[in-house]
C-alpha positions as CSV (number, residue, x, y, z in Angstrom):
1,X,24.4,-28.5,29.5
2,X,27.2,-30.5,28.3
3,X,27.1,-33.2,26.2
4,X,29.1,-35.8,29.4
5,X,26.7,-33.9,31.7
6,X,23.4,-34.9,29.5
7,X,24.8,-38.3,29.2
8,X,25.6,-38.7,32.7
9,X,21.9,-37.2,33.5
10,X,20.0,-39.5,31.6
11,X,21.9,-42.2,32.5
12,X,21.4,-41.7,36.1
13,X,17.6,-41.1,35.4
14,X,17.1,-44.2,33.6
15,X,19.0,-46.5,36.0
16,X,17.0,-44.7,38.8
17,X,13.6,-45.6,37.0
18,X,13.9,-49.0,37.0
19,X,15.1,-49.1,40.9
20,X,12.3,-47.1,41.5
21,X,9.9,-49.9,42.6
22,X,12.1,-51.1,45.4
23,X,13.5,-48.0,46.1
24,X,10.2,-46.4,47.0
25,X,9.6,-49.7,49.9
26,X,13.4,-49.2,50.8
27,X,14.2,-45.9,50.7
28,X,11.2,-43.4,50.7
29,X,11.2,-39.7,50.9
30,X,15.1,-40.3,50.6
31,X,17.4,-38.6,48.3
32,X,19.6,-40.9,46.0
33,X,23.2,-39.7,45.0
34,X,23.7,-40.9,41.2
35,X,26.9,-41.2,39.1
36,X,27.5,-43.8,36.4
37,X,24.1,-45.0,36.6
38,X,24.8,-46.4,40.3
39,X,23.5,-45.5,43.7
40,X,26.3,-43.9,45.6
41,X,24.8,-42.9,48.7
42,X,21.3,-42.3,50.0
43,X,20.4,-39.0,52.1
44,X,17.6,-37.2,53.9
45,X,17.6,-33.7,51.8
46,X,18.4,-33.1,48.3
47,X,21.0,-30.5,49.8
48,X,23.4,-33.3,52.0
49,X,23.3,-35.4,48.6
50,X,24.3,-32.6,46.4
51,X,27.5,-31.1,48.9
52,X,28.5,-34.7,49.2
53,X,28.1,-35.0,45.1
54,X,30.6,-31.7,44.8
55,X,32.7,-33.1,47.6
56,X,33.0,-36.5,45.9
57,X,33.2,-35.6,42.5
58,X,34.9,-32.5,42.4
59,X,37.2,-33.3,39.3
60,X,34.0,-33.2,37.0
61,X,30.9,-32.5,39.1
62,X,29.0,-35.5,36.9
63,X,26.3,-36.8,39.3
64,X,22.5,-36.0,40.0
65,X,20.4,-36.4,42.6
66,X,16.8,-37.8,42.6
67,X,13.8,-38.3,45.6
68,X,12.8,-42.0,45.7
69,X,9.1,-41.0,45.4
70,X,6.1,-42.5,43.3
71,X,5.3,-39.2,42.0
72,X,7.5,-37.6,39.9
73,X,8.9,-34.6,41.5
74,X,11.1,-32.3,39.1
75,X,13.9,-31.0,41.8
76,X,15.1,-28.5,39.3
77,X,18.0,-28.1,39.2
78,X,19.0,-31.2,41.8
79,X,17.3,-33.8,39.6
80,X,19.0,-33.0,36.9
81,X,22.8,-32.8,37.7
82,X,25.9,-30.4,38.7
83,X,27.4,-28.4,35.9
């Protein structure tokens, strides 16, 4: 992984984290689209939120996509971001 795609990763992570709370009353079982440590977009499978992320951001692919849950899921690949 690439040093911008770690960056953009963790930043997306942590800015997701401290949403989390609401997010879980707001948007549960959702799937957030992340860039720049901002919600983009919300959708109902991991797969919709990662072809809009190409489709969107198909200069760099820097996004990740995360499911508001309380229990940490790891998405593999998906929660971690597009190379």
């Amino acid at each position: 992984m690439t040093d911008r795609l770690r960056e953009q990763v963790d930043r997306n992570y942590q800015a997701f984290q401290q949403q989390l709370p609401a997010l879980v009353i707001s948007h549960p079982g959702k799937f957030a689209l992340m860039r720049d440590g901002q919600i983009v977009e919300f959708f109902d499978t991991a797969r919709d939120a990662y072809v809009t992320g190409q489709r969107l951001f198909e200069q760099d692919k820097l996004f990740s996509v995360q499911e508001v849950t309380e229990t940490p899921v790891d998405l593999g690949f998906f929660s971690h971001a597009s190379a």
